[in-house]
C-alpha positions in Angstrom: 112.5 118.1 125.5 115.7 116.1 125.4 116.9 114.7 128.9 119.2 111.9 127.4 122.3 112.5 124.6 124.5 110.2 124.1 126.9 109.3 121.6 129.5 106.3 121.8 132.2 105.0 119.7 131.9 107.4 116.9 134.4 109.5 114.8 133.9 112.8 115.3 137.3 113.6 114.3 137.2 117.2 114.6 134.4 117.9 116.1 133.0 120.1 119.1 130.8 119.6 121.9 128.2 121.7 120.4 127.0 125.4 122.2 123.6 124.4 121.8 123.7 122.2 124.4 123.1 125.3 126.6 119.7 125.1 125.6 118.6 121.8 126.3 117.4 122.9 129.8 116.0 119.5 130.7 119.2 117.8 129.8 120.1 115.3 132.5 122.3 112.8 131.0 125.4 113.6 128.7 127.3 111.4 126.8 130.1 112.1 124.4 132.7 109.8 124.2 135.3 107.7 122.9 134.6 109.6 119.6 137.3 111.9 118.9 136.3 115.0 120.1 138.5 118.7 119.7 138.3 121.8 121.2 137.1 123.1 124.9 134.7 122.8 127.4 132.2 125.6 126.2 131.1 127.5 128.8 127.6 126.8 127.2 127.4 123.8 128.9 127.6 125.4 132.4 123.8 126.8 131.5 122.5 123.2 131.4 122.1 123.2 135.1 119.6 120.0 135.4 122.7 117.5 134.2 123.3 114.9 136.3 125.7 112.7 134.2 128.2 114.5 132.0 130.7 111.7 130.1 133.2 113.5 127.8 135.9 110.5 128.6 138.0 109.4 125.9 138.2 112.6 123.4 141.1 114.7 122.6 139.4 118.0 124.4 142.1 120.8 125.0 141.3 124.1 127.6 140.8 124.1 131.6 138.4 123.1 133.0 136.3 126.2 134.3 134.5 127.3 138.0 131.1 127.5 136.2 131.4 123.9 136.5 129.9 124.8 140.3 126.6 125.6 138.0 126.0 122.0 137.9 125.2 121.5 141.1 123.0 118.3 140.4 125.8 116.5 139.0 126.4 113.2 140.3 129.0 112.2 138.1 131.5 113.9 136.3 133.8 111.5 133.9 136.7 113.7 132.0 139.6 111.4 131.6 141.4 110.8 128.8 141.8 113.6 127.3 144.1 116.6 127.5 142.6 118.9 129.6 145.1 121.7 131.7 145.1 124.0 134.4 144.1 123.7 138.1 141.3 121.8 139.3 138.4 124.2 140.0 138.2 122.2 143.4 135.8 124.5 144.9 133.8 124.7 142.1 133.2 120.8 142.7 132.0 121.3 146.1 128.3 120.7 145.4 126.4 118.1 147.5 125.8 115.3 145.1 128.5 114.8 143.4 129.4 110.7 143.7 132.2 109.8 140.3 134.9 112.5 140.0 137.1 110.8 137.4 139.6 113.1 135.6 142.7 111.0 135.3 144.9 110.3 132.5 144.8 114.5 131.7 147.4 117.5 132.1 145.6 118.8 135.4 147.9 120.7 137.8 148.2 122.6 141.5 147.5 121.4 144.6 144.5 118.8 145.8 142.6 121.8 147.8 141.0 121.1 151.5 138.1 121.9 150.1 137.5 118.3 148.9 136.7 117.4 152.6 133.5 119.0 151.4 133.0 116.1 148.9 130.0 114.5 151.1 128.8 112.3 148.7 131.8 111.6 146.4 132.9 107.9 146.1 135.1 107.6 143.8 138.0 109.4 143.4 140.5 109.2 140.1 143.4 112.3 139.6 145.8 109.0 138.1 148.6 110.6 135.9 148.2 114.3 135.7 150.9 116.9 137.1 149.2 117.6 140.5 151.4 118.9 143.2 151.7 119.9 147.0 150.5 117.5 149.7 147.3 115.4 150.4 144.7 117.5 152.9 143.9 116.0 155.9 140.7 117.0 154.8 140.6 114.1 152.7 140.0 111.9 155.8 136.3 114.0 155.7 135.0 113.1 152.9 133.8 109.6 154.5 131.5 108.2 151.9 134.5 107.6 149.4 135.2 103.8 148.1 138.0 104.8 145.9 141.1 106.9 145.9 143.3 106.9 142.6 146.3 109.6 142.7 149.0 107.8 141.3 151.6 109.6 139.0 151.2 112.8 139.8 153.8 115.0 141.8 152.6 114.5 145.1 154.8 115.1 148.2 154.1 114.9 151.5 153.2 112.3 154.4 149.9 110.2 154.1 147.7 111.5 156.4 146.4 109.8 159.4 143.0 111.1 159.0 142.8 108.7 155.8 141.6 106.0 158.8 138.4 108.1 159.0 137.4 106.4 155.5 135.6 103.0 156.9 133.9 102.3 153.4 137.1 102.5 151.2 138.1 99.9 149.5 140.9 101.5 147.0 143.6 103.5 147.8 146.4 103.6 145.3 148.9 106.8 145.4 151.8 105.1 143.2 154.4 107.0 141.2 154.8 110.3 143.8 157.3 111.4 146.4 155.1 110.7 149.3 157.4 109.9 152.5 157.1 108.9 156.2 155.6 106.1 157.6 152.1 104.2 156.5 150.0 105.4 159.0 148.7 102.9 161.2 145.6 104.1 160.8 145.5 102.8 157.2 146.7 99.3 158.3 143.6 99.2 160.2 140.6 100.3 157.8 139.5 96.3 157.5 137.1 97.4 154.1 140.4 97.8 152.2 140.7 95.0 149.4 143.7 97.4 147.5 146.3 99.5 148.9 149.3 100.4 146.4 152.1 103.2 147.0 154.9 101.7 144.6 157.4 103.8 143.7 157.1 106.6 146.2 159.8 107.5 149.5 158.1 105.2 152.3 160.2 104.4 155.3 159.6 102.7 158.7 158.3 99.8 159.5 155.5 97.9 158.7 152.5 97.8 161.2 150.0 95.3 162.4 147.9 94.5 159.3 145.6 91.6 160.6 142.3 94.0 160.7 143.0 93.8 157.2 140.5 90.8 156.3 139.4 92.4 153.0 142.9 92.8 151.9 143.7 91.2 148.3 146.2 93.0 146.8 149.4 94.8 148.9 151.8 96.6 146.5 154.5 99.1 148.5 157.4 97.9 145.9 160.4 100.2 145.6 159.8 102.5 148.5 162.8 102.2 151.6 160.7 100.7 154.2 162.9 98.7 156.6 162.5 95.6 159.1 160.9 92.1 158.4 157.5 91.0 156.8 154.9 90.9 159.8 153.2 87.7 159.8 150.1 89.0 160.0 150.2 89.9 156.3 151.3 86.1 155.5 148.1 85.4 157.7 145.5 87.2 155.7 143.3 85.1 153.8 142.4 86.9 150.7 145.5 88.7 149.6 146.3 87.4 147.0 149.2 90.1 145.6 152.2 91.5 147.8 154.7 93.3 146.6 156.9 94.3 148.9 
């Protein structure tokens, strides 16, 4: 029986992820991308519950992305973006145990970021970059403490950055760019010394600036075009491996 399909780089202009897949019931790795695909998600893909790599990145797939997806529930990751998917995020559908790569960026997703994604246990990485998402960050988020990456620029985000963000000791990206976040940068984030990017350009920051010398991983600093007030702390100036601030 087939446990690997994979097809890269092709032109498959007009083609579909084919209902057959269904069948494959020892399917764990599949890969369909960069190779012009059309057309939905087909539910028949839900019944291929041994997957644990589904790749449909870089297509031009169309549809929402359905609950069944909580079928899959060996899934470790789950790589959608580019593409022109719509609709809410079936974020409780995602709550399964194992999922680590949740990349669906660079789509028409929209809604709120449930608290369910506290759930996330092992998810690492993160990417909702430029869809239509809305409402506020959970403080949830803060729970899911295996995560290494955070991507939600350009969406519609509003909202303060939560503190509980500081709970994340392993993350080393957090970029939020492009929303209407305001408040302060919790000093909680200044202090989460595995963070080699932070970047929240273009959003409706104010305060100050806090201590950032338990920053010693920190390479690139971007909070351009925000309305932050007061001086530059030295510490920043201080920090050995940042090598971009934009301030």
């Amino acid at each position: 029986m087939v446990e690997t399909f994979v097809l890269k780089n092709n032109d498959l202009l007009g083609g579909k992820i084919p209902t057959s897949v269904g069948k494959l019931t020892k399917l764990r790795r599949l890969g369909i991308y960069q190779s012009s695909l059309l057309g939905s998600i087909p539910s028949e893909l839900y019944l291929a519950t041994n997957l644990m790599y589904v790749n449909l990145q870089s297509n031009r797939l169309t549809g929402s992305l359905s609950s069944d997806i909580g079928t899959l529930g060996s899934v470790e990751t789950l790589a959608l973006m580019n593409n022109s998917l719509h609709g809410n995020v079936p974020f409780k559908g995602l709550a399964f145990g194992k999922l680590k790569f949740l990349g669906l960026s660079y789509n028409n997703f929209s809604g709120p970021i449930l608290p369910v994604v506290g759930q996330y246990a092992d998810l690492q990485f993160l990417d909702l970059e430029h869809n239509m998402l809305s409402g506020v960050i959970p403080a949830t988020l803060g729970n899911a403490t295996n995560l290494k990456s955070i991507n939600l620029g350009m969406n519609n985000i509003t909202g303060t950055i939560p503190s509980s963000l500081g709970q994340l000791q392993g993350l080393e990206y957090l970029s939020m760019p492009h929303n209407s976040l305001h408040g302060p940068l919790p000093k909680e984030v200044s202090q989460m010394d595995s963070l080699m990017t932070i970047n929240f350009d273009l959003n409706e920051l104010s305060g100050s600036l806090s201590d950032f010398s338990s920053l010693r991983s920190l390479q690139n600093l971007i909070l351009s075009q925000n309305v932050l007030t007061g001086t530059v702390p030295d510490a920043i100036l201080q920090l050995k491996k940042l090598g971009k601030f934009v301030g």
